[in-house]
C-alpha positions, -999 to 999 in steps of 0.1 A, spaced: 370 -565 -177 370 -559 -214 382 -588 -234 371 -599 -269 381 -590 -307 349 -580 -327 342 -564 -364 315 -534 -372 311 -514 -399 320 -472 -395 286 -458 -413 283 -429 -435 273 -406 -401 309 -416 -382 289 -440 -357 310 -469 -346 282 -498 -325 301 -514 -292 297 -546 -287 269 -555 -260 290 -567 -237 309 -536 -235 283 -515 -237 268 -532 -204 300 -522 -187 309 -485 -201 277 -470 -193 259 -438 -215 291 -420 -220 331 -427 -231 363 -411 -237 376 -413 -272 413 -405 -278 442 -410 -302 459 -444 -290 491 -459 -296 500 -479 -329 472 -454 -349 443 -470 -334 421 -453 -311 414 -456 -275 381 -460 -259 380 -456 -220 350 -455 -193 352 -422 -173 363 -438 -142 391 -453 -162 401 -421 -177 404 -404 -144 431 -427 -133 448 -421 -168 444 -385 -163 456 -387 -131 490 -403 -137 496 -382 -166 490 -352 -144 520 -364 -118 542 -363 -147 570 -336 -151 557 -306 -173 597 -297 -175 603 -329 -191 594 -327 -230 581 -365 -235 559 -362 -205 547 -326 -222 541 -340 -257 528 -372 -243 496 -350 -224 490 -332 -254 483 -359 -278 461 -378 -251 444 -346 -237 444 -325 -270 428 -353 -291 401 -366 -263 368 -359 -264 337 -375 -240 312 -389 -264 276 -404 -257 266 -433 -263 231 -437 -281 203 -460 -275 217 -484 -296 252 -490 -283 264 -464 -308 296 -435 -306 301 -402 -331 341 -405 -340 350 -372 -345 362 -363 -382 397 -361 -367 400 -388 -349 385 -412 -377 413 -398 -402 436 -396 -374 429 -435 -370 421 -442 -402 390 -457 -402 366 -465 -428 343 -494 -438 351 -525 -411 370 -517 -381 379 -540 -351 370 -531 -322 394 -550 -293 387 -554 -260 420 -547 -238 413 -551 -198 401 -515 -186 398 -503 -227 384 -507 -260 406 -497 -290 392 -492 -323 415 -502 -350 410 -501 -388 405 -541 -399 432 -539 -421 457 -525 -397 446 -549 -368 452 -576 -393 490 -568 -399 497 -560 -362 482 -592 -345 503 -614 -371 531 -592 -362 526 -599 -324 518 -637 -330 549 -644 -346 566 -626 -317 544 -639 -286 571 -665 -269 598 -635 -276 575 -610 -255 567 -635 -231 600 -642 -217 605 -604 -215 572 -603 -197 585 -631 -172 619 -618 -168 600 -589 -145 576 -611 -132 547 -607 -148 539 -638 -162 
């Protein structure tokens, strides 16, 4: 499982470091995508298969499901990771995400998102002040 909140820098060459204790888990190469909220998603390969997967069960005669696979599939792209723990974000996706100087990179069960530090600032504060709220939405179908 990946849990954790951490800060690195983007450097001048679009390299983004992941944690050790990711990088122990995700092995020598990841999928990078555009995630939800303008942050990026990082996934494992097996990981991505099952996300793949589902997304390929979906209706191609319904539009969401359409426009949903395009910005997953269209924007992904299966980096290396280098000796050092480090991943190329693409030009696009680092615009697309916004990302410069410190980011956060979040641990989220089965992902890693990479956020711009700025932007993960304002949403956790958002989602603090809101955590009983979402909660008891959570426990109403019996998840928590």
């Amino acid at each position: 499982m990946l849990i954790g909140e951490y800060t690195h820098s983007i450097d001048e060459k679009n390299r983004i470091s992941l944690p050790v204790k990711f990088r122990e888990k995700m092995g020598k190469k990841v999928v990078v995508t555009p995630g939800l909220d303008h942050c990026l998603f990082v996934f494992m390969p097996r990981e991505w298969e099952k996300i793949s997967t589902k997304l390929s069960e979906a209706s191609i005669g319904q539009s969401d499901s359409r426009s949903f696979s395009r910005f997953m599939f269209g924007g992904a792209v299966e980096v290396d990771v280098d000796s050092i723990g480090r991943i190329l974000v693409p030009d696009f996706l680092q615009s697309w995400a916004n990302l410069r100087g410190k980011v956060a990179v979040v641990g989220v069960q089965s992902r890693v998102e990479i956020w711009n530090e700025k932007a993960w600032i304002g949403y956790k504060k958002s989602v603090e002040g809101k955590a009983g709220a979402l909660a008891e939405k959570l426990g109403l179908v019996g998840v928590i």
